[in-house]
BADO-831716 format. One record per residue: x, y, z of N, C-alpha, C, O, CB in turn; residue in one letter. Coordinates in steps of 0.2 Angstrom, whole numbers, plus 5000, padded with zeros to 4 digits. Atoms other than C-alpha are relative to their C-alpha. Glycine has a CB too. Layout:
XYZXYZXYZXYZXYZA
...
end
This chain:
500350024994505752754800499349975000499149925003499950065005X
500650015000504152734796499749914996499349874998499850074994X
500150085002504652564782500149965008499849915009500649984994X
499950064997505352494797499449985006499449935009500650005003X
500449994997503952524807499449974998499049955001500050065002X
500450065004502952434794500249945001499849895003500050014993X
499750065000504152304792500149955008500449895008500650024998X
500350044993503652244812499649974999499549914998499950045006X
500850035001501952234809500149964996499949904998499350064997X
500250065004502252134795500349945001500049894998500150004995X
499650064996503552024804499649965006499649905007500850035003X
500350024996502452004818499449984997499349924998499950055003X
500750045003500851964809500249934999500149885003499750044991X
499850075001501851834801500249975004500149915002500449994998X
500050044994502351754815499449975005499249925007500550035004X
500850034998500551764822499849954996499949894999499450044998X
500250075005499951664806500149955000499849904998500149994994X
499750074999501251544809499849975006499549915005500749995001X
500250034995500851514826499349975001499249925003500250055003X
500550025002499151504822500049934997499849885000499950044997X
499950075004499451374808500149955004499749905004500750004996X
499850064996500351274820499649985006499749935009500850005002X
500549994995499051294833499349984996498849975000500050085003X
500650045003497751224820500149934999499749894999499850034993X
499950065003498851084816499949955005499549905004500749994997X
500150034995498951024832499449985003499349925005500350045004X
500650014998497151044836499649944994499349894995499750085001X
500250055005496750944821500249925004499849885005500350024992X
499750074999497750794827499650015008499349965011501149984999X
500550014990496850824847499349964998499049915001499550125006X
500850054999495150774840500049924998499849885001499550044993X
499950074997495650624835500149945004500049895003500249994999X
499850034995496250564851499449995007499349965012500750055002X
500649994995494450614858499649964999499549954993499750065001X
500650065002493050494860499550044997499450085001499649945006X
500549965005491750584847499749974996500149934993500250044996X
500550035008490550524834500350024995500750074996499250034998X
499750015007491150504816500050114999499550145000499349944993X
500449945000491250694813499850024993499550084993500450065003X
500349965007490850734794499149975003498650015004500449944989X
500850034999489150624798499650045005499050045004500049935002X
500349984994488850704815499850094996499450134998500649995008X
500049925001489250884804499249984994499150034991500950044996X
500650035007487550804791499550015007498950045006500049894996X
500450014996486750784808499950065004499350095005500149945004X
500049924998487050954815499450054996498950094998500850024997X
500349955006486551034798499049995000498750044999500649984991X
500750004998484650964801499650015005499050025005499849954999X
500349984995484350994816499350064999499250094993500550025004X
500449975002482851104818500050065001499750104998499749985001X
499549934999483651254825500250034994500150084991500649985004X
499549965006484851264811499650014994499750054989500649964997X
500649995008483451234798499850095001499750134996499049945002X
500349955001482751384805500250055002499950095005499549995001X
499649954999484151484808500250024991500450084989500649975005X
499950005006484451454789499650054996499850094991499949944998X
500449975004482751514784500050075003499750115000499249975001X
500049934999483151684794500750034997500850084998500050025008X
499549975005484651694783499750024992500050064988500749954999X
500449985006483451704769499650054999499450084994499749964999X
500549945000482251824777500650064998500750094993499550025011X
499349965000483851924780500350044991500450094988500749935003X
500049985008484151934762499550014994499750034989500249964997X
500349975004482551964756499750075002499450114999499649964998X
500249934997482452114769500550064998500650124998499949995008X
499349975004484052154760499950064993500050114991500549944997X
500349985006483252164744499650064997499650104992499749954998X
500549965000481752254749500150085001499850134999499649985007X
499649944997482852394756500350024995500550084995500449985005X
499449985005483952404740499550044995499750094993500649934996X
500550015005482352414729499650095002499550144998499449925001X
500349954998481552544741499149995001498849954998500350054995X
500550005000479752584747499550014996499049994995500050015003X
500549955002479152714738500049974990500549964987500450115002X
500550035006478052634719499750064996499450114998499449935002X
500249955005477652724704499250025001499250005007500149974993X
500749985001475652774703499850044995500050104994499850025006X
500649975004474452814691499450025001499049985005499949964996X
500549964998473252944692499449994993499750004988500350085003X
500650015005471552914680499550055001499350045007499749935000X
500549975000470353044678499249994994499149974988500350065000X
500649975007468753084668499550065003499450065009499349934997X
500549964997467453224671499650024991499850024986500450075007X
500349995006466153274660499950095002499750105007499349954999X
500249925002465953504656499650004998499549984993500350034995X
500749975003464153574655500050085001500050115007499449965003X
499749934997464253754652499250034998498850014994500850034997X
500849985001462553864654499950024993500350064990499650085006X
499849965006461953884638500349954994500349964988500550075003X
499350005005463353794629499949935000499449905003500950035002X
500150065003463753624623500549965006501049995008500149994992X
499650044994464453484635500749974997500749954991499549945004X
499550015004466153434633500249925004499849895007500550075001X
499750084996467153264639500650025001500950054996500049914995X
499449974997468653304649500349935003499949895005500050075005X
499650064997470153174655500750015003501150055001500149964996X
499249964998471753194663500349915004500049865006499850105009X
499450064999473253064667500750025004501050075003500349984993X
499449984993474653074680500449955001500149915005499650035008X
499750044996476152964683500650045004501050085001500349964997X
499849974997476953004698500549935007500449875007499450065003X
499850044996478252934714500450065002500550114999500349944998X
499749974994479052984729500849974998500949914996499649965008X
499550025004480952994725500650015008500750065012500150064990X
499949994994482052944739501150054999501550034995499949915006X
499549965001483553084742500650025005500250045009499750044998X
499449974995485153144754500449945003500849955008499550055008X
499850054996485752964755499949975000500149915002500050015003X
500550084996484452874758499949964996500049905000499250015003X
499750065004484552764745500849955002500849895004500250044992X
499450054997486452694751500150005005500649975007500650014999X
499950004992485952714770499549934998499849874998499850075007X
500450065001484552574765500549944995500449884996499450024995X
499650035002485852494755500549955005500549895006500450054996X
499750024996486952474768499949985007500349965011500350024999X
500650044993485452424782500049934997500149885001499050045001X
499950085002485352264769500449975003500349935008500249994993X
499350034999487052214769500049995008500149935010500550054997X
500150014993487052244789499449955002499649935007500050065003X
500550054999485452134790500549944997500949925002499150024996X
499950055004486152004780500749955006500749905009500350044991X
499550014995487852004790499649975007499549915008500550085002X
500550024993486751994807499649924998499649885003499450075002X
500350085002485751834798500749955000500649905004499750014992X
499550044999487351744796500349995004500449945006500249994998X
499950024992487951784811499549975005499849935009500150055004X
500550004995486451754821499849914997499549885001499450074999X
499850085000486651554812500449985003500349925006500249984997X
499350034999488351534815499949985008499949935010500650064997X
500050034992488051554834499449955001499549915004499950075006X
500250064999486651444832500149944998500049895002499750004998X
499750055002487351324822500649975009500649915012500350034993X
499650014992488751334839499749995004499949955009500250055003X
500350044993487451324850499949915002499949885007499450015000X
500450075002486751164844500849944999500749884998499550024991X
499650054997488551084845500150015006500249965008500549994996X
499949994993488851144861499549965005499749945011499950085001X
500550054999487151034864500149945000499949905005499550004996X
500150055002487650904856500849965005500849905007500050024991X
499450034996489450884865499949975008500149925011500650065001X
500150034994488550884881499749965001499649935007499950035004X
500250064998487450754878500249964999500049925003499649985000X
499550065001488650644871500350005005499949965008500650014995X
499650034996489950634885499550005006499649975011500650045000X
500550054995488250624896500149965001500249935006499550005000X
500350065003487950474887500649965002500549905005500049994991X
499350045000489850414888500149995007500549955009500850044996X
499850004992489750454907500049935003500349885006499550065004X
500550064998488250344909500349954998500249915003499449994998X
499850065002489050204898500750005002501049984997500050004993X
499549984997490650224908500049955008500249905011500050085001X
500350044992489850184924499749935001499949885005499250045003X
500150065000488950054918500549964999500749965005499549984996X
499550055002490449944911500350005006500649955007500550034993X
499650004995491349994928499649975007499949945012500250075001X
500550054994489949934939499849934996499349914999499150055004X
500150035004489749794926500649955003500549905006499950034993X
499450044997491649734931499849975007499849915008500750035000X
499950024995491349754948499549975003499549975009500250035003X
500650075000489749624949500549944998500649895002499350014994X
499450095002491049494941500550005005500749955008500649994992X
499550034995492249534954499849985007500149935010500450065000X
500550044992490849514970499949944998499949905003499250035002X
500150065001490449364960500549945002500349885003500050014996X
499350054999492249294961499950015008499849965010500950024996X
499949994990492249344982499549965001499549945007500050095005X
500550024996490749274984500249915000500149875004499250034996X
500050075000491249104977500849995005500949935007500049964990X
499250024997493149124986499549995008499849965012500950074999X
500350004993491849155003499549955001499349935006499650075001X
500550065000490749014998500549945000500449905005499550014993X
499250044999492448904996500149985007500349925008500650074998X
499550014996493048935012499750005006500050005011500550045000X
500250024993491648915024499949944997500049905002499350045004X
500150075003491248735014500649995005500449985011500049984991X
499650024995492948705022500250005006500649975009500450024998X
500149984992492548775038500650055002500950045007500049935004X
499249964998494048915038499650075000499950124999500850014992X
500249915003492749055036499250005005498949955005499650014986X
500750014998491049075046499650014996499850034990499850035005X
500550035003489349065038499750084997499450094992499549945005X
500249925002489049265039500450034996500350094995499950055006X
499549985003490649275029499749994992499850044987500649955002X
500550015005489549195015499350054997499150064992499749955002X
500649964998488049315019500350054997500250054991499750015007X
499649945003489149465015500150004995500150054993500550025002X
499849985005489749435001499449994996499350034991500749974999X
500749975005487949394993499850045001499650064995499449975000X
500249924999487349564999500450034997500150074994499950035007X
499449975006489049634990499650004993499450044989500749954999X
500150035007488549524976499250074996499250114992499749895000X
500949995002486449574976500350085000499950114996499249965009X
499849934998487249774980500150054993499850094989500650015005X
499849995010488349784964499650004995499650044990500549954997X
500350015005487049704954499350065000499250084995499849915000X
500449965000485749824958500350074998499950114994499749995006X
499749965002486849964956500350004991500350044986500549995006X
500150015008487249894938499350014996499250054992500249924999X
500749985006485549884932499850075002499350094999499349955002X
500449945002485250054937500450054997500350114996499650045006X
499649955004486750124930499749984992499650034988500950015001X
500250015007486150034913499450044998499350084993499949934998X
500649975003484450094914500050084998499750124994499349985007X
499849915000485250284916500349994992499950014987500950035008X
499750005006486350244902499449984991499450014986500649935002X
500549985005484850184890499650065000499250064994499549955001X
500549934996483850344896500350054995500050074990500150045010X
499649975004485350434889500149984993500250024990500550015003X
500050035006485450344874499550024996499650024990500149935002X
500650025003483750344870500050104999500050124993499449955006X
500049945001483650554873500650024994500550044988500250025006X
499549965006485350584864499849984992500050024988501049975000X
500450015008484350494847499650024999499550044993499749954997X
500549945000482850604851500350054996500250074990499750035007X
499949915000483750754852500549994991500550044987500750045010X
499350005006485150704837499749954995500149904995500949985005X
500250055007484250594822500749994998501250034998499450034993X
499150005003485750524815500449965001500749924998500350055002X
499449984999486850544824500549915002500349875007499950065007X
499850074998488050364824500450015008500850055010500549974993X
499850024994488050284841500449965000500649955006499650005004X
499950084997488650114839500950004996501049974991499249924997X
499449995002490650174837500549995004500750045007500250054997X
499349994998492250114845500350065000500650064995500549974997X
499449975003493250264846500849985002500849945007499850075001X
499350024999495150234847500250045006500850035008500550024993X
499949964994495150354862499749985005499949995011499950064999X
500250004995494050284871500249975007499749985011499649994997X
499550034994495050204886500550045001500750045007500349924998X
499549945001496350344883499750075005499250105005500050034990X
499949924997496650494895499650064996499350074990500950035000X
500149915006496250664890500550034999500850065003499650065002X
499549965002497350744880500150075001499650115000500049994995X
500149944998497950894886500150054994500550024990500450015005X
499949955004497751074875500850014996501350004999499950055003X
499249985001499351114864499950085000499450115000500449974991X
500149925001499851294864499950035007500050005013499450034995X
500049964992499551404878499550045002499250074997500750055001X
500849984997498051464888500050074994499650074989499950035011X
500249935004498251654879499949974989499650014985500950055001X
500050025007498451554861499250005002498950055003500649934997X
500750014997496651494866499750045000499350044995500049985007X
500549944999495851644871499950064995499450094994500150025006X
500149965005496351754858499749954995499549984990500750034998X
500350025006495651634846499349985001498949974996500349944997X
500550024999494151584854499650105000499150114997500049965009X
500549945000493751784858500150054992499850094991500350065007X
499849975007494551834840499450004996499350044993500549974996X
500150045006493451724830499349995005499249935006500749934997X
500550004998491751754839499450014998499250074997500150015002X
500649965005489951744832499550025004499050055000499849954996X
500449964994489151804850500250084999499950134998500349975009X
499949945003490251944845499850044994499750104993500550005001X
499949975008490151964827499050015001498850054997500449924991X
500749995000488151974831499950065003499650115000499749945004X
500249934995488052104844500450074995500250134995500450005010X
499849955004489152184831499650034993499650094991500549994998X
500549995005488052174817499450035003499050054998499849944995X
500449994997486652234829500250045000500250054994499749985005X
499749934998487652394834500150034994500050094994500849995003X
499949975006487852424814499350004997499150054994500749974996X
500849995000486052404812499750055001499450084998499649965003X
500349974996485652504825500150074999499650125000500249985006X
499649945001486852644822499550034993499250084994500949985000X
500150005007486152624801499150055004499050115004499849894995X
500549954999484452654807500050075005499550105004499549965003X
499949954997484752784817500250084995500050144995500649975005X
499749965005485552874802499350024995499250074995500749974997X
500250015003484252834791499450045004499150085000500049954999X
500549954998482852914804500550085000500150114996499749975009X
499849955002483953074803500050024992499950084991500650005004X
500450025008483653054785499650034999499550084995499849945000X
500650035003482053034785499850085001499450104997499649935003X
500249914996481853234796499850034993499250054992501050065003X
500249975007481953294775499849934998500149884998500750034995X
500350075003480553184770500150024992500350074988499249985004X
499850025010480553124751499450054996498850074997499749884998X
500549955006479853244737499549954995499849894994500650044994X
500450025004478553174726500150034991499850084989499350025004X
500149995008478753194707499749974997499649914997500550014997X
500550045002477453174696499850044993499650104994499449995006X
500149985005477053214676499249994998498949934998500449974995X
500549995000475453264672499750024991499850064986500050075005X
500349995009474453254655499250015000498949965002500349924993X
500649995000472653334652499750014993500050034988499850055005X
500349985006471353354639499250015002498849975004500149964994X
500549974997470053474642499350034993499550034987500450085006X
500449985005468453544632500249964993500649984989500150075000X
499650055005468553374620500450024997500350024991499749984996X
499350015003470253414616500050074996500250074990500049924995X
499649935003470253604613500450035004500750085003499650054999X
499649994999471253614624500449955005500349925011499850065000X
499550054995472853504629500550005005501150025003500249984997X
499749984997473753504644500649975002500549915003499850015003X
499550074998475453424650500550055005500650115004500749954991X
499749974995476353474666500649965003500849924999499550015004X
499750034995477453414680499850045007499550105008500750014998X
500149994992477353434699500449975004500849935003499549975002X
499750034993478053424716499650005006499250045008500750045002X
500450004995477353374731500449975005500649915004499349964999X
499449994995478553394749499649995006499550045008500350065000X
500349994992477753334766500550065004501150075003499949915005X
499649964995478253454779500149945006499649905007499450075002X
499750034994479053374793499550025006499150055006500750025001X
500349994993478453374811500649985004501249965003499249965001X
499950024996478553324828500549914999501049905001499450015003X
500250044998478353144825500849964997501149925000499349994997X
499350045004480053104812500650055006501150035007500250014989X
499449994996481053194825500249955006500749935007500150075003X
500050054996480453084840500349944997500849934999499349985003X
499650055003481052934829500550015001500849975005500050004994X
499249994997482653004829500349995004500849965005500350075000X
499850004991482853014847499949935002500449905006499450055006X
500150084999482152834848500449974996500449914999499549984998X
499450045004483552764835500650045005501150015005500050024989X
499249984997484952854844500049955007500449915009500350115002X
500150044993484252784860500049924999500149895004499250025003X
500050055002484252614853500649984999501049955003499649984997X
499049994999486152644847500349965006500649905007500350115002X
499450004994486752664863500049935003500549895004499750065008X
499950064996485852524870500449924996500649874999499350005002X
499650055005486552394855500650015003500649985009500150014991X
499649984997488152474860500049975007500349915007499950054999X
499950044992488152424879499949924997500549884997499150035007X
500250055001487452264873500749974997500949914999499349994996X
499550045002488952224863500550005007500849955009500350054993X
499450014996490152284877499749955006500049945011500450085003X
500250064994489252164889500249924998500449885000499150005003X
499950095001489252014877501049994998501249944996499249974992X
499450005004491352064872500149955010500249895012500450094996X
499950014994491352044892499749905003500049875007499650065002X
500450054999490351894894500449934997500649885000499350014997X
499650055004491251804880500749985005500849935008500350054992X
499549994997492951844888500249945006500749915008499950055002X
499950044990492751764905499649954996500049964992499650055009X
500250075000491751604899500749994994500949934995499149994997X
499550035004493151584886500649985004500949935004500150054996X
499550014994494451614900499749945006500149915009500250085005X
500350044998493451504910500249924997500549875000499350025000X
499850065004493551364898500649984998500849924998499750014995X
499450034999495151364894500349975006500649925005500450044998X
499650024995495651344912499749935005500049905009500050065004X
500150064997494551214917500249934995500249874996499250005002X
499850065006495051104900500749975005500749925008500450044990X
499450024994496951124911500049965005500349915007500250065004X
499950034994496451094926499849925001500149885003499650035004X
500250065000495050944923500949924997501049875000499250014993X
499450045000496750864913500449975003500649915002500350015000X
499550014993497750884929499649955003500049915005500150085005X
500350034995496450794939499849954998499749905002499450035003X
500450065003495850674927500749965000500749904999499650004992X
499250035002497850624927500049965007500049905007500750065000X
499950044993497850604947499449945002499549895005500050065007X
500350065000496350504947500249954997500149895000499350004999X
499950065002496850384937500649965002500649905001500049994994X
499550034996498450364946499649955008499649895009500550065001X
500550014995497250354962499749924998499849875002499550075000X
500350085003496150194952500549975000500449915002499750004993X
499250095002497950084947499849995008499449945010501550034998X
499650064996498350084965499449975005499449915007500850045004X
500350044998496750064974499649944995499349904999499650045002X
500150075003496349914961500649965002500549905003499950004993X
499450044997498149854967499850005007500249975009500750035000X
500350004993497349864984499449975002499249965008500050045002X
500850074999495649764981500349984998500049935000499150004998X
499750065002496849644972500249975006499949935009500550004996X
499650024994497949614986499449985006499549925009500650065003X
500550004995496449624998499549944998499149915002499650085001X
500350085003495649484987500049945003499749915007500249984993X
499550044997496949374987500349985008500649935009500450004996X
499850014991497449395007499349995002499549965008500450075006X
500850044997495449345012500149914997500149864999498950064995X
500250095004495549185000500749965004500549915007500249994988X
499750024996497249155010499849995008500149965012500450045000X
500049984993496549205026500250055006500150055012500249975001X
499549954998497549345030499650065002499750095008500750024993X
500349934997496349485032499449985001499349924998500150074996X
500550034999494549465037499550054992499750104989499850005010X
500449965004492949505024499950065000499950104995499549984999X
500249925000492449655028500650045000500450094999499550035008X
499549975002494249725026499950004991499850054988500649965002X
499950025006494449655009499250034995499250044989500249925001X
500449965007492649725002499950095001499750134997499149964999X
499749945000493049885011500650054995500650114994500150015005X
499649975007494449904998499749984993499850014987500849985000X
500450015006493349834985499650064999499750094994499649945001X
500549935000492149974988500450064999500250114996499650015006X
499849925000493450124990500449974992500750014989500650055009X
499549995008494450054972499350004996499450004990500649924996X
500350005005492650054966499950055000499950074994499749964999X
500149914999492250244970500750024999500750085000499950035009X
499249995003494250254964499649994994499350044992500749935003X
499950025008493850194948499250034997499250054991500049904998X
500749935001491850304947500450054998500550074992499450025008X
499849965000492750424950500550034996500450094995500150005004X
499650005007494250434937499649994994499750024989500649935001X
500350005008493150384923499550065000499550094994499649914998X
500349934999491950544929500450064997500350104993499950015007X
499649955001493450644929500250004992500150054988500550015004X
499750015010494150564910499450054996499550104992499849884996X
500449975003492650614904499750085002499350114999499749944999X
500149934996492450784913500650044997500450104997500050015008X
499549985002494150824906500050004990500150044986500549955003X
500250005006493750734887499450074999499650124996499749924998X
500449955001492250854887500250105000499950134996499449985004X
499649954997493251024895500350004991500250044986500649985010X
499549985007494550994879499750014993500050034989500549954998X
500349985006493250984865499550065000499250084995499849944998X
500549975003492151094870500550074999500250124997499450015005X
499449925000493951244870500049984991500150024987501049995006X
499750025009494151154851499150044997499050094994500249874998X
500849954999492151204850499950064998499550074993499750015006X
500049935000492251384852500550024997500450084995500050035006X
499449985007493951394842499849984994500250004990500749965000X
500050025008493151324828500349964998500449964992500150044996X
499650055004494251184827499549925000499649864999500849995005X
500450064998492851064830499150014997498750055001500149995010X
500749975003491051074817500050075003499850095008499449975001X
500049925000491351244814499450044997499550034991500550034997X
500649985005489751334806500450014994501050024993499550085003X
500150005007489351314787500250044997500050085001499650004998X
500049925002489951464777499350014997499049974993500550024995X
500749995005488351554770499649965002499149954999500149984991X
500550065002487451404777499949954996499449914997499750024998X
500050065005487851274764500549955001500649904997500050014993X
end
């Protein structure tokens, strides 16, 4: 009963793995499909930031607070004497005495410091890794800021050429006398509207441009990607595939956990400490120039108090609170993870209907073009659908990219997308 009862778990595992597998393969081929910066170069540009620099240098404190701990506090000492013997009457003598001694740590407390290292160490590289995460999580959203702004512009960019063309088919057709003179007037105020609306989406789009090279040295901007005009691709796999990998594989968590095992360490270590450390120490004299010689040993035991038991109470009290701290950030994780997966879904869904929404209002400021240059419908028709296909087409490329950003930032927190360093390197 029992093999077969093994023999699940291991059939099951395995089929996890697979599933997994195929749930990495898939995400590997999504990122290509997404407009992103080059990513080995962007992962160069990541790694200098200055954050991670100096998340780096607290994986080093981390290891040498490791060391400090394994080594221990307590140092040998040498004790030096001299004194000079005058006795009433009698002849003076030269006396000296020599003492090495140390505090020798005992009940443990050698492998509870051992293992406070190791838990510092753990907590240092966690406590990167989520920076390191942070700092792409930065980095995604000022990118597709950038892409927004350069989005807009290129789309208020067309529709200045297209006021342009109405303005000459409205200039056209009062020359001929088929149009009145205010038919003209309108469509330069179109024209003069769009073009103002262009230059301030560019100036937006330089702003952003100019910030995302501040913030990101580096980082290559001037790339086509193969996606860029492309939908958003929707997630493979399924919301729960998702969430178990985002909350599995977490370094908000793996942190509050090394903090809880810190916490817990010191905690043990002040109960510990209740039996404080003995002193041993060898003793060598020579008294009445050297008639007589002495060689000893010693122990020297502080008595405990008040003060290492308050400690105690203060490390268990800290415990608890790591503790809470973890079950809030397991919590926290959870629901921004389920969050994220569901808006990646939804933005998809929406970025889909807008663009259907953009075809057909652009098939409807066409038609609405061409029936003014006929005659068929009057101007102010024809740039009222010019205007709602152009809030049609803002609007869709908003959402594209509200959707592109939704799917990479789920690839992000899966780690399928610059995943922190191992070790840092």
């Amino acid at each position: 009963m029992k093999r077969l009862k093994a023999s699940r778990v291991a059939l099951g595992a395995l089929i996890c793995c697979l599933a997994f597998g195929a749930l990495a393969n898939e995400a590997d081929a999504l990122v290509a499909r997404l407009s992103l910066p080059p990513v080995n170069p962007t992962r160069e540009v990541i790694s200098a930031l200055p954050q991670v620099q100096a998340a780096r240098s607290g994986m080093a404190l981390a290891l040498a607070r490791s060391q400090q701990l394994a080594a221990g506090v307590h140092e040998w000492n040498i004790k030096l004497g001299a004194q000079r013997r005058k006795e009433t009457a009698g002849p003076d003598y030269a006396e000296s005495d020599l003492a090495l001694e140390r505090s020798i740590r005992w009940g443990g407390k050698a492998q509870t410091d051992r293992d406070l290292g190791d838990a510092g160490v753990a907590a240092g590289q966690s406590a990167y890794a989520d920076v390191w995460h942070e700092a792409v999580r930065s980095l995604v959203a000022a990118w597709y800021s950038w892409q927004r702004e350069r989005s807009t512009a290129a789309v208020l960019t067309q529709q200045t050429a297209l006021a342009q063309e109405q303005l000459q088919v409205a200039t056209r057709r009062v020359k001929a006398g088929d149009a009145p003179r205010m038919d003209q007037l309108m469509a330069q105020a179109e024209q003069d509207r769009t073009q103002a609306a262009e230059q301030l989406a560019i100036a937006r789009e330089q702003i952003q441009r100019q910030e995302l090279q501040k913030r990101f040295p580096g980082l290559v901007l001037e790339t086509e990607s193969q996606a860029s005009t492309a939908e958003a691709p929707p997630l493979p796999g399924t919301s729960q595939d998702w969430l178990q990998r985002i909350v599995g594989d977490n370094h908000e968590i793996e942190l509050a956990e090394a903090e809880l095992r810190q916490a817990r360490l010191r905690s043990e270590r002040a109960r510990l400490d209740t039996r404080p450390d003995p002193l041993l120490g060898v003793r060598a004299a020579r008294e009445r120039s050297g008639q007589e010689n002495i060689v000893g040993v010693y122990v020297s035991i502080p008595l405990p108090g008040a003060y290492r038991e308050g400690e105690q109470r203060a490390t268990l009290a800290l415990a608890d609170a790591a503790e809470q701290r973890l079950a809030q950030t397991r919590q926290r994780v959870e629901a921004a993870a389920q969050r994220a997966v569901l808006q990646a879904a939804n933005t998809v869904a929406v970025a889909q209907r807008q663009a259907a929404v953009q075809q057909a209002m652009a098939r409807v400021a066409q038609l609405s073009g061409k029936a003014y240059g006929l005659g068929e419908v009057t101007l102010t028709e024809a740039l009222q659908a010019r205007r709602a296909a152009l809030e049609a087409a803002l609007a869709a490329e908003a959402a594209r990219w509200d959707a592109q950003e939704a799917v990479t930032r789920v690839l992000v927190d899966a780690h399928r997308l610059w995943a922190a360093e191992e070790g840092g390197h």
